[in-house]
N, CA, C and O atoms as a printed pandas DataFrame, in Angstrom:
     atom_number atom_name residue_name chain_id  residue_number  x_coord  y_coord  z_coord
0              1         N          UNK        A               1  298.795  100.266   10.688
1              2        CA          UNK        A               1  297.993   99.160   11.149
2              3         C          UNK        A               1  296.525   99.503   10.920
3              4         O          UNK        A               1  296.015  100.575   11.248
4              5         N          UNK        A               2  295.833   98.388   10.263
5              6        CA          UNK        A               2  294.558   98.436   10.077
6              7         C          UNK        A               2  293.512   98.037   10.967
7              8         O          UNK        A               2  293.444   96.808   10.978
8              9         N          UNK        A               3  292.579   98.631   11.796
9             10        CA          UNK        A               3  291.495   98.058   12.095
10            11         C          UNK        A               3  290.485   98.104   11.958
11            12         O          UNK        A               3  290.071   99.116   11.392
12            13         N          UNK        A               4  289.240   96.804   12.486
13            14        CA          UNK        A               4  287.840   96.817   11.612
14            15         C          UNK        A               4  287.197   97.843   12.031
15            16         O          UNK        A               4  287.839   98.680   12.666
16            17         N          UNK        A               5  285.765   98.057   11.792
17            18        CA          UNK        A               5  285.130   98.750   12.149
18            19         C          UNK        A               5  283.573   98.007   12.899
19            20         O          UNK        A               5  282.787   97.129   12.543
20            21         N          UNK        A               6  283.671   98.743   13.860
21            22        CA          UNK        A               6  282.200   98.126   14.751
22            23         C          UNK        A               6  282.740   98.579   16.149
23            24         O          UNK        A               6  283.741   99.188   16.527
24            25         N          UNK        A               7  281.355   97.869   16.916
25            26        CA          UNK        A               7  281.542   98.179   18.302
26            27         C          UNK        A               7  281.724   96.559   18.874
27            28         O          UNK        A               7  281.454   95.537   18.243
28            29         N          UNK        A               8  282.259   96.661   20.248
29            30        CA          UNK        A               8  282.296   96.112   21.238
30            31         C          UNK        A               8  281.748   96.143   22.684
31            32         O          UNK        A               8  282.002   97.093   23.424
32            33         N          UNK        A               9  281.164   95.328   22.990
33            34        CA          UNK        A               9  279.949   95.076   24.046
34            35         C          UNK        A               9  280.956   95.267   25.212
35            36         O          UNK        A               9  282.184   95.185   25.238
36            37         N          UNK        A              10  279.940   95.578   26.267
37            38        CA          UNK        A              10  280.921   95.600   27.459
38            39         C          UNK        A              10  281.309   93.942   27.984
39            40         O          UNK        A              10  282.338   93.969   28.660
40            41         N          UNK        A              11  280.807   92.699   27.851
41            42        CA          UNK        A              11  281.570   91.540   27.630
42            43         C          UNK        A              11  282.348   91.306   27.398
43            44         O          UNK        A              11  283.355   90.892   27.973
44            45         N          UNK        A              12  281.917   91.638   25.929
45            46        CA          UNK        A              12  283.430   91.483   24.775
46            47         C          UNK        A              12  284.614   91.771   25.638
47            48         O          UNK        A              12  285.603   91.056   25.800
48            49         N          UNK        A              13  284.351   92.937   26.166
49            50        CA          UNK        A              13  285.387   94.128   26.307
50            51         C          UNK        A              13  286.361   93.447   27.809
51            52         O          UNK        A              13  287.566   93.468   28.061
52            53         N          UNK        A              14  285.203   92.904   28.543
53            54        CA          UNK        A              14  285.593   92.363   30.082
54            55         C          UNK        A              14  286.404   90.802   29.816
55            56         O          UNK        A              14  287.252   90.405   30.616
56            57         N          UNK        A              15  286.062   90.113   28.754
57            58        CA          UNK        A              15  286.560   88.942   28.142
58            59         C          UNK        A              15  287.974   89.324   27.927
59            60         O          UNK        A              15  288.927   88.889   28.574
60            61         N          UNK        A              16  288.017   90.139   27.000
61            62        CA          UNK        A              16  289.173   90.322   26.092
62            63         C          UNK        A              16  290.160   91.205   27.121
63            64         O          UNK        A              16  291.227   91.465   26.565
64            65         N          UNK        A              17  290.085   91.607   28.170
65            66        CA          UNK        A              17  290.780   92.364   29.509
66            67         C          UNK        A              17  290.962   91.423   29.912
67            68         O          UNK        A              17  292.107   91.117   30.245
68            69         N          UNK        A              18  289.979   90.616   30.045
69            70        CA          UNK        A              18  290.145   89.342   31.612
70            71         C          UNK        A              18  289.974   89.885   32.725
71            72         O          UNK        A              18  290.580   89.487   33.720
72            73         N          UNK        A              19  288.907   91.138   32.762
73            74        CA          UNK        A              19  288.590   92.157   33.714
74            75         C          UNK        A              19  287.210   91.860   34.435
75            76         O          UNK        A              19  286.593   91.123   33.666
76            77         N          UNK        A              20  286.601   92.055   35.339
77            78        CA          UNK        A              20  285.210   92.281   35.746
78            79         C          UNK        A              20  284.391   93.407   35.148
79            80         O          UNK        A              20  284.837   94.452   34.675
80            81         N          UNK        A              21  283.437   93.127   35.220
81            82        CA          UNK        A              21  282.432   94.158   34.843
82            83         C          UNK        A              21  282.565   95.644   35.635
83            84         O          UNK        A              21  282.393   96.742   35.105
84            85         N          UNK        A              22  282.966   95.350   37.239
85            86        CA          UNK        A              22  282.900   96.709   37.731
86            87         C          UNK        A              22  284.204   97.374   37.564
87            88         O          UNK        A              22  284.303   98.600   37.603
88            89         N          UNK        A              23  285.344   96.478   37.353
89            90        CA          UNK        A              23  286.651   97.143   37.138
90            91         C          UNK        A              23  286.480   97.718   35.795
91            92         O          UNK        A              23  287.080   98.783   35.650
92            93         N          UNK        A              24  285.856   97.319   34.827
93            94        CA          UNK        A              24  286.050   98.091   33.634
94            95         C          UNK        A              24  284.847   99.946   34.206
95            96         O          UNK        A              24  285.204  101.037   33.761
96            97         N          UNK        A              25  284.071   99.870   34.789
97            98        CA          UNK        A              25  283.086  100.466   35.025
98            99         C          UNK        A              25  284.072  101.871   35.844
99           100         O          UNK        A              25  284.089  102.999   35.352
100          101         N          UNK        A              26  284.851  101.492   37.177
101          102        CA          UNK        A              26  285.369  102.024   37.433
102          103         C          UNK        A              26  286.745  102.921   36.733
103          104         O          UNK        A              26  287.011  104.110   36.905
104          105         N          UNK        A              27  287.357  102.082   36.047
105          106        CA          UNK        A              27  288.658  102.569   34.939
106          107         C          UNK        A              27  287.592  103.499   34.396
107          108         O          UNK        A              27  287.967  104.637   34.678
108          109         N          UNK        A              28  286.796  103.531   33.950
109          110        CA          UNK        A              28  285.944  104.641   33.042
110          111         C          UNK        A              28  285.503  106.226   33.556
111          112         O          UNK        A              28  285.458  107.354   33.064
112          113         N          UNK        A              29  285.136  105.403   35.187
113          114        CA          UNK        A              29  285.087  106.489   35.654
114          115         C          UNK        A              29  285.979  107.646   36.394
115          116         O          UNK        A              29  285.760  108.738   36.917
116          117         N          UNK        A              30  287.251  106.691   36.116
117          118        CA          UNK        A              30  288.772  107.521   36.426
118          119         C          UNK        A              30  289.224  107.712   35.693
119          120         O          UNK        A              30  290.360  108.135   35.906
120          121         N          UNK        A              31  288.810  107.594   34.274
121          122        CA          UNK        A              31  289.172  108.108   33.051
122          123         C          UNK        A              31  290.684  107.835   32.516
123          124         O          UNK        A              31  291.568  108.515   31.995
124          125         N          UNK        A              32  290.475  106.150   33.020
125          126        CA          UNK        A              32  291.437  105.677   32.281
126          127         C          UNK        A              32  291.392  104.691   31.259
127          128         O          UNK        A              32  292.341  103.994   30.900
128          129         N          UNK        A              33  289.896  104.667   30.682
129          130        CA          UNK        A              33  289.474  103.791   29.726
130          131         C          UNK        A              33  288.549  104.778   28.698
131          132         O          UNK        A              33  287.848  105.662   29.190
132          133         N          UNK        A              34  288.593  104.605   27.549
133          134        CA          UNK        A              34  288.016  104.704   26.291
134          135         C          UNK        A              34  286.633  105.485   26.500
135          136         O          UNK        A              34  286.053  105.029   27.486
136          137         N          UNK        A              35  285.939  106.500   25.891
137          138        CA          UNK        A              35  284.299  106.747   25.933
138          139         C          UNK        A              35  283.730  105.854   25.085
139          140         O          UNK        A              35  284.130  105.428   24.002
140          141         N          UNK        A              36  282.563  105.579   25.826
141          142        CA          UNK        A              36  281.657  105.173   25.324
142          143         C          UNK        A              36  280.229  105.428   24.272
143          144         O          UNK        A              36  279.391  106.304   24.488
144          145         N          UNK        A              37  280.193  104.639   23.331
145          146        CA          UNK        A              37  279.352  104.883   22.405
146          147         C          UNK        A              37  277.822  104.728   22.879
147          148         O          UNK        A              37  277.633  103.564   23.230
148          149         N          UNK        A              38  276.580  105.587   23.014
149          150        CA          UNK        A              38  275.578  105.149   23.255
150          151         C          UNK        A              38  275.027  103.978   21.892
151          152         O          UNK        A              38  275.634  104.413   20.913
152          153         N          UNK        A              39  274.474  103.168   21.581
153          154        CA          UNK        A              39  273.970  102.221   20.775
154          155         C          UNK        A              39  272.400  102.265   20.444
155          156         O          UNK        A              39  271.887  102.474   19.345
156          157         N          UNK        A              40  271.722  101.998   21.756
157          158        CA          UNK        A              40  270.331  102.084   21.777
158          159         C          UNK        A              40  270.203  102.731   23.091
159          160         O          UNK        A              40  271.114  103.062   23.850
160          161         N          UNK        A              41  268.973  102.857   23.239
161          162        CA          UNK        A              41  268.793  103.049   24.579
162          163         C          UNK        A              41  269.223  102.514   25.972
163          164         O          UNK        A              41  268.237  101.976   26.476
164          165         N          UNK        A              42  270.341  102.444   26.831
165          166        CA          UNK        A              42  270.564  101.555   27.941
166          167         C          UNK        A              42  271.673  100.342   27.138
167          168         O          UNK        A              42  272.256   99.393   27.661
168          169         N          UNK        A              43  271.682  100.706   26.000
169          170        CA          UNK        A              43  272.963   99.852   25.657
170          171         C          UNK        A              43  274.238  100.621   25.381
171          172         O          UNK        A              43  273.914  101.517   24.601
172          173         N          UNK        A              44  275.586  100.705   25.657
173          174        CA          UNK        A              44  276.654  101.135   25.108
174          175         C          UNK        A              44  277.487  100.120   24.562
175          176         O          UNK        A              44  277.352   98.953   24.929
176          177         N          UNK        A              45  278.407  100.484   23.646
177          178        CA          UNK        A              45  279.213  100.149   22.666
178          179         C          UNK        A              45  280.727  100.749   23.121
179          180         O          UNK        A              45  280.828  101.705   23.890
180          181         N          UNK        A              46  282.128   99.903   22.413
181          182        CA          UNK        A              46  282.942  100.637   22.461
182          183         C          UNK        A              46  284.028  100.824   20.864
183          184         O          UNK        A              46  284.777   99.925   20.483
184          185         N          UNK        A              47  283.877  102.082   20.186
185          186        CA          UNK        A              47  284.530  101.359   19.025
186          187         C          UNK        A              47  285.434  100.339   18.964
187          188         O          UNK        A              47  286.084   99.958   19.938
188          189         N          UNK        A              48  285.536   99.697   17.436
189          190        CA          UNK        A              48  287.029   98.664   18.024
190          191         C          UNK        A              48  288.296   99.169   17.609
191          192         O          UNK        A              48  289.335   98.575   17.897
192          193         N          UNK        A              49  288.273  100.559   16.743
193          194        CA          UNK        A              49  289.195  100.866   16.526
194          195         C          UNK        A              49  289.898  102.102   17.435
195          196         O          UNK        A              49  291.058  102.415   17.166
196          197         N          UNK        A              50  289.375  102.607   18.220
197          198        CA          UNK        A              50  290.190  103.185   19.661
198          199         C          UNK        A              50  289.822  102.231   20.520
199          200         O          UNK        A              50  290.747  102.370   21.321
200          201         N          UNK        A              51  288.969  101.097   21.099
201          202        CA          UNK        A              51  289.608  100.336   21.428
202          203         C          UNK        A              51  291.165   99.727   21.385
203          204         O          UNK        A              51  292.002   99.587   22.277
204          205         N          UNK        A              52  291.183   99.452   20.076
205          206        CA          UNK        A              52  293.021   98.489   19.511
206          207         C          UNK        A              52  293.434   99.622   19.767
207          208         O          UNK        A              52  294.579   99.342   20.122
208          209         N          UNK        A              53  293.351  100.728   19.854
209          210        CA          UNK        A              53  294.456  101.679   20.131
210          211         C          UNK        A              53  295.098  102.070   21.525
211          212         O          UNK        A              53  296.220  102.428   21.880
212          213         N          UNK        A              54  293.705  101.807   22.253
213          214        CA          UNK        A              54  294.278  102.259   23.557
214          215         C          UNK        A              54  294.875  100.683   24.011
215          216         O          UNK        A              54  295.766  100.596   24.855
216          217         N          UNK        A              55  294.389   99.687   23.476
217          218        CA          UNK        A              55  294.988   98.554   23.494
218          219         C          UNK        A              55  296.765   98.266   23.941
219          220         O          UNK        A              55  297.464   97.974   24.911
220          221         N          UNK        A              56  296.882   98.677   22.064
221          222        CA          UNK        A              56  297.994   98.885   21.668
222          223         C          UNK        A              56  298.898   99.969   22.648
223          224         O          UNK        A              56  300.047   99.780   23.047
224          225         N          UNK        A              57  298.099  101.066   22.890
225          226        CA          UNK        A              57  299.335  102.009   23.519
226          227         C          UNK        A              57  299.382  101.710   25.243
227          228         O          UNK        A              57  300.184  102.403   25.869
228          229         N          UNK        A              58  298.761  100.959   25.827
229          230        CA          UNK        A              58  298.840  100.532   26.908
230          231         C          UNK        A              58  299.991   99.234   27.318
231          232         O          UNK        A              58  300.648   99.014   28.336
232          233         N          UNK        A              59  299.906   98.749   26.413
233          234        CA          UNK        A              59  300.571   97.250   25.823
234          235         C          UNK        A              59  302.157   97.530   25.517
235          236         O          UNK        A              59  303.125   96.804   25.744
236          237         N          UNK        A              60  302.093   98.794   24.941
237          238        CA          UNK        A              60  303.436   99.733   24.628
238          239         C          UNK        A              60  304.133  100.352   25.852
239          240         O          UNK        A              60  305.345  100.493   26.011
240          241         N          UNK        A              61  303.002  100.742   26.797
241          242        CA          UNK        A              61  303.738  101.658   28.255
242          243         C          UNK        A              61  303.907  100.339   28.924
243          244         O          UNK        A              61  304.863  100.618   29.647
244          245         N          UNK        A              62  303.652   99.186   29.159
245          246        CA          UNK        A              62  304.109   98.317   29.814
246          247         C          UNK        A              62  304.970   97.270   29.445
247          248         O          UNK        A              62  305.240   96.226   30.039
248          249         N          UNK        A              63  305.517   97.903   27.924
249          250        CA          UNK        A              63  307.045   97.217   27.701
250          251         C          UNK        A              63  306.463   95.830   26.957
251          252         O          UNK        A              63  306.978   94.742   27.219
252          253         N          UNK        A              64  305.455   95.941   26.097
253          254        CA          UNK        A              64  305.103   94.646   24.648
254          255         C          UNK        A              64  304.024   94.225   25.674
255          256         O          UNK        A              64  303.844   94.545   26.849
256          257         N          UNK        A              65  303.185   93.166   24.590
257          258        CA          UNK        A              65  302.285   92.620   25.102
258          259         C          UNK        A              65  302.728   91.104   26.020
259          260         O          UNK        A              65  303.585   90.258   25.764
260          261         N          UNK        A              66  301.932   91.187   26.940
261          262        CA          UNK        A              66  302.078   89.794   28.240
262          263         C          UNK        A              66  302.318   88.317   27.448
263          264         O          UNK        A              66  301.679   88.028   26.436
264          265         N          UNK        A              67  302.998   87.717   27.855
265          266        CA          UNK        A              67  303.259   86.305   27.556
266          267         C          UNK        A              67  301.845   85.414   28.008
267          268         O          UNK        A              67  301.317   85.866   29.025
268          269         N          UNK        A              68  301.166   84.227   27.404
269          270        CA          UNK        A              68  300.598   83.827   27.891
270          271         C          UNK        A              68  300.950   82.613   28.780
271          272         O          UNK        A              68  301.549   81.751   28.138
272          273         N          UNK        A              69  300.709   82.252   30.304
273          274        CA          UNK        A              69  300.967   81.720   31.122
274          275         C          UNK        A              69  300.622   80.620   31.491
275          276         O          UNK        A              69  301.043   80.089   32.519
276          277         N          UNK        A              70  299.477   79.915   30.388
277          278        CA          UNK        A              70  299.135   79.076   30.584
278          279         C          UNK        A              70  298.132   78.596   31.922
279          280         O          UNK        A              70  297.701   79.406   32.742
280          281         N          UNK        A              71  297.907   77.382   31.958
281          282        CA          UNK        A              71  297.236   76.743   33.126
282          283         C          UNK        A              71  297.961   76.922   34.425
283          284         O          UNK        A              71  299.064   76.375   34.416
284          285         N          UNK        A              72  297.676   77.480   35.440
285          286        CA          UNK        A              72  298.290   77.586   36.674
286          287         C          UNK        A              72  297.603   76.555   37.849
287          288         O          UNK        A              72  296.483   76.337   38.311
288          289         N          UNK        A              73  299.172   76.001   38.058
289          290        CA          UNK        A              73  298.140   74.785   39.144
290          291         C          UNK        A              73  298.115   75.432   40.660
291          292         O          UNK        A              73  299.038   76.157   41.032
292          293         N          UNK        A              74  297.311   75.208   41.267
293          294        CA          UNK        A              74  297.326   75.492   42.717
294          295         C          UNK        A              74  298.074   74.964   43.501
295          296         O          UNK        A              74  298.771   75.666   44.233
296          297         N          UNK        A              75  298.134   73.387   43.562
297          298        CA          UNK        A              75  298.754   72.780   44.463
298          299         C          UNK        A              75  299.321   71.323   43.559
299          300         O          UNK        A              75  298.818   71.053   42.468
300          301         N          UNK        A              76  300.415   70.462   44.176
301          302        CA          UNK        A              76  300.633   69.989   43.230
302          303         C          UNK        A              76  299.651   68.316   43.185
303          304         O          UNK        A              76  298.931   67.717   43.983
304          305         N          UNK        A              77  300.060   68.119   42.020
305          306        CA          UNK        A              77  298.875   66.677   42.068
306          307         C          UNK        A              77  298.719   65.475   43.563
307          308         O          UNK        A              77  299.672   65.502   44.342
308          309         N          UNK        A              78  297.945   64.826   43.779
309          310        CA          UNK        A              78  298.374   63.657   44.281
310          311         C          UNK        A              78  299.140   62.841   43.797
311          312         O          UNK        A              78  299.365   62.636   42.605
312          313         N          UNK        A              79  299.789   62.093   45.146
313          314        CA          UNK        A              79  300.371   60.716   44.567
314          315         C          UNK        A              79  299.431   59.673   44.247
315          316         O          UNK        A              79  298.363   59.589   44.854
316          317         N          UNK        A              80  299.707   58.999   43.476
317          318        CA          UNK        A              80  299.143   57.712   42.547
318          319         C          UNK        A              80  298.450   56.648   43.942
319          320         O          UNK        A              80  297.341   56.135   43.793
320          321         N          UNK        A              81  299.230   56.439   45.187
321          322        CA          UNK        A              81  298.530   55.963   46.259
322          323         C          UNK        A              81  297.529   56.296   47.031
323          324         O          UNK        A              81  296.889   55.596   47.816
324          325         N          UNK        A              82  297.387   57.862   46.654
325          326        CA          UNK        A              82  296.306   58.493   47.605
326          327         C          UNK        A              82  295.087   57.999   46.714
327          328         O          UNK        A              82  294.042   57.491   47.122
328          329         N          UNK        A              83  295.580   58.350   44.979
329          330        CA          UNK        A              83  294.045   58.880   44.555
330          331         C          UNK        A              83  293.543   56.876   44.516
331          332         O          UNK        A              83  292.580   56.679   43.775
332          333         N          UNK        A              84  294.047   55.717   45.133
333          334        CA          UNK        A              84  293.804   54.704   44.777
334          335         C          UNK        A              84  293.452   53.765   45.917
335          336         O          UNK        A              84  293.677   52.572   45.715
336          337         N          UNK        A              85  292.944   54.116   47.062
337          338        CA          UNK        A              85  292.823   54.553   48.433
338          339         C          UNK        A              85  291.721   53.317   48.336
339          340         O          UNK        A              85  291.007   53.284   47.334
340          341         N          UNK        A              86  291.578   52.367   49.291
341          342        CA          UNK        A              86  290.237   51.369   48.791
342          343         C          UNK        A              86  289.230   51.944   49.930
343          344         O          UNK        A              86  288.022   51.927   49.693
344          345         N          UNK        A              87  289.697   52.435   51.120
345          346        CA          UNK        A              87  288.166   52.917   52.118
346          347         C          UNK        A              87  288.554   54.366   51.889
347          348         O          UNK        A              87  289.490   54.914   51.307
348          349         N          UNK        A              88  287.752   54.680   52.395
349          350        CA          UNK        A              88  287.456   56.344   52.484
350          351         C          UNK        A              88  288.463   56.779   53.806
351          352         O          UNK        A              88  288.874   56.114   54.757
352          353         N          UNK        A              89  288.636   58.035   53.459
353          354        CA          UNK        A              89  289.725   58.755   54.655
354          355         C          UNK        A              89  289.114   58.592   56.414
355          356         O          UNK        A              89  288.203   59.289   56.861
356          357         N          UNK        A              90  289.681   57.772   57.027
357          358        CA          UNK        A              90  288.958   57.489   58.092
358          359         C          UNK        A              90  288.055   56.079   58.280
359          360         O          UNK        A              90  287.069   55.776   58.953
360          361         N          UNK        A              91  288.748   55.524   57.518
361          362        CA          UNK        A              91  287.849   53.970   57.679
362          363         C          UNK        A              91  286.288   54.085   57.074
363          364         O          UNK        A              91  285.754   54.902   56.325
364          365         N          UNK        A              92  285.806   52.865   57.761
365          366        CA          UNK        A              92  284.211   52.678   57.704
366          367         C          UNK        A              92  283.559   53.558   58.407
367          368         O          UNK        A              92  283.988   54.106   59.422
368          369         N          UNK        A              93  281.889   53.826   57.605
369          370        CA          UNK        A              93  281.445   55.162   58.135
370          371         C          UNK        A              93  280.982   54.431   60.027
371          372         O          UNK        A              93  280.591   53.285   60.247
372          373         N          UNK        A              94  281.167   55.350   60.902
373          374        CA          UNK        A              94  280.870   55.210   62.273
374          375         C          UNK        A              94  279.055   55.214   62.468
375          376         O          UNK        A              94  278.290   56.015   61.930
376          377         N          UNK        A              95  278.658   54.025   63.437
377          378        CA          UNK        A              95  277.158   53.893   63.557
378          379         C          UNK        A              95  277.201   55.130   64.490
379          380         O          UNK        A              95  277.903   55.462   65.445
380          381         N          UNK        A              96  275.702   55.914   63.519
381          382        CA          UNK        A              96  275.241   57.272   64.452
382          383         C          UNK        A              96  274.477   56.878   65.886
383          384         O          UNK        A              96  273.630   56.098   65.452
384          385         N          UNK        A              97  274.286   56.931   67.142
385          386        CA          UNK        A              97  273.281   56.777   68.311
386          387         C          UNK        A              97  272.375   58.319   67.979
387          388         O          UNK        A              97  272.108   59.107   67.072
388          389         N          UNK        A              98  272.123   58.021   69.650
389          390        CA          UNK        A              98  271.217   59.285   69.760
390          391         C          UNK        A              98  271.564   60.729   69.400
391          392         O          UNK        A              98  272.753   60.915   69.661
392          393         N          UNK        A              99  271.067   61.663   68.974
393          394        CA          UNK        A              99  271.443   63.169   69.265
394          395         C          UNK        A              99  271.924   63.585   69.960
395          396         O          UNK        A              99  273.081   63.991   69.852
396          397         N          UNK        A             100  270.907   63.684   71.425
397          398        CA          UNK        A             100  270.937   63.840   72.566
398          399         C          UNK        A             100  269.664   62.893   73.670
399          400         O          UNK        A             100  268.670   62.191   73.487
400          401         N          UNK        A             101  270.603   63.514   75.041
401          402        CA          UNK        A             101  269.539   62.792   76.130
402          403         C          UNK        A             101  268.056   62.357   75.827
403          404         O          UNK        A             101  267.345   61.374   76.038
404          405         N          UNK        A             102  267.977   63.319   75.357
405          406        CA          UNK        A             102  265.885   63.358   75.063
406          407         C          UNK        A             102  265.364   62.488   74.561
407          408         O          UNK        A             102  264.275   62.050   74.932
408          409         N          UNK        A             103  266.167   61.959   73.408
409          410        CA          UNK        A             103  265.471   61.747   71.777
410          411         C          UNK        A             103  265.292   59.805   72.312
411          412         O          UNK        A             103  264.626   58.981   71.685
412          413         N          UNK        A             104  266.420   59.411   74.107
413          414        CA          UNK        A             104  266.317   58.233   74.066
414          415         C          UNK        A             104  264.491   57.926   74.713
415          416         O          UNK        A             104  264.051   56.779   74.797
């Protein structure tokens, strides 16, 4: 298997995980993620080709790569009567009075 050559930003890197910034930060510092390339000053890099590797062999210890799962709904839709509702939940809005005692 062939891969390109270059680096990968720590974005890239949090994108393509579907990770946070500090979870990748931490995996690094438990030394269960890849070293890092210095780039410039205050910037790091990660190759992409031990990247795809540790990719690949991670992808391998957990038995092939993940199915994608698509859109996950939370809860299920409304019914067609709710979302078509002619007043608002609770009738007409209620006339406000005073605050309190004082303000009469």
């Amino acid at each position: 298997m062939e891969f390109s050559t270059g680096y990968l930003t720590v974005a890239q890197v949090c994108a393509i995980l579907t990770i946070d910034r500090s979870t990748l930060y931490r995996m690094r510092k438990d030394g269960e993620f890849i070293e890092a390339v210095d780039i410039t000053g205050g910037r790091i890099g990660f190759p992409i080709p031990e990247f795809s590797a540790w990719k690949l062999k991670r992808e391998q210890a957990r038995g092939g790569p993940r199915r994608q799962r698509g859109l996950i709904r939370c809860r299920p839709p409304l019914p067609a009567w709710k979302l078509q509702s002619e007043e608002p939940r609770g009738g007409p809005p209620k006339p406000r009075g005073p605050a309190s005692p004082r303000e009469v």
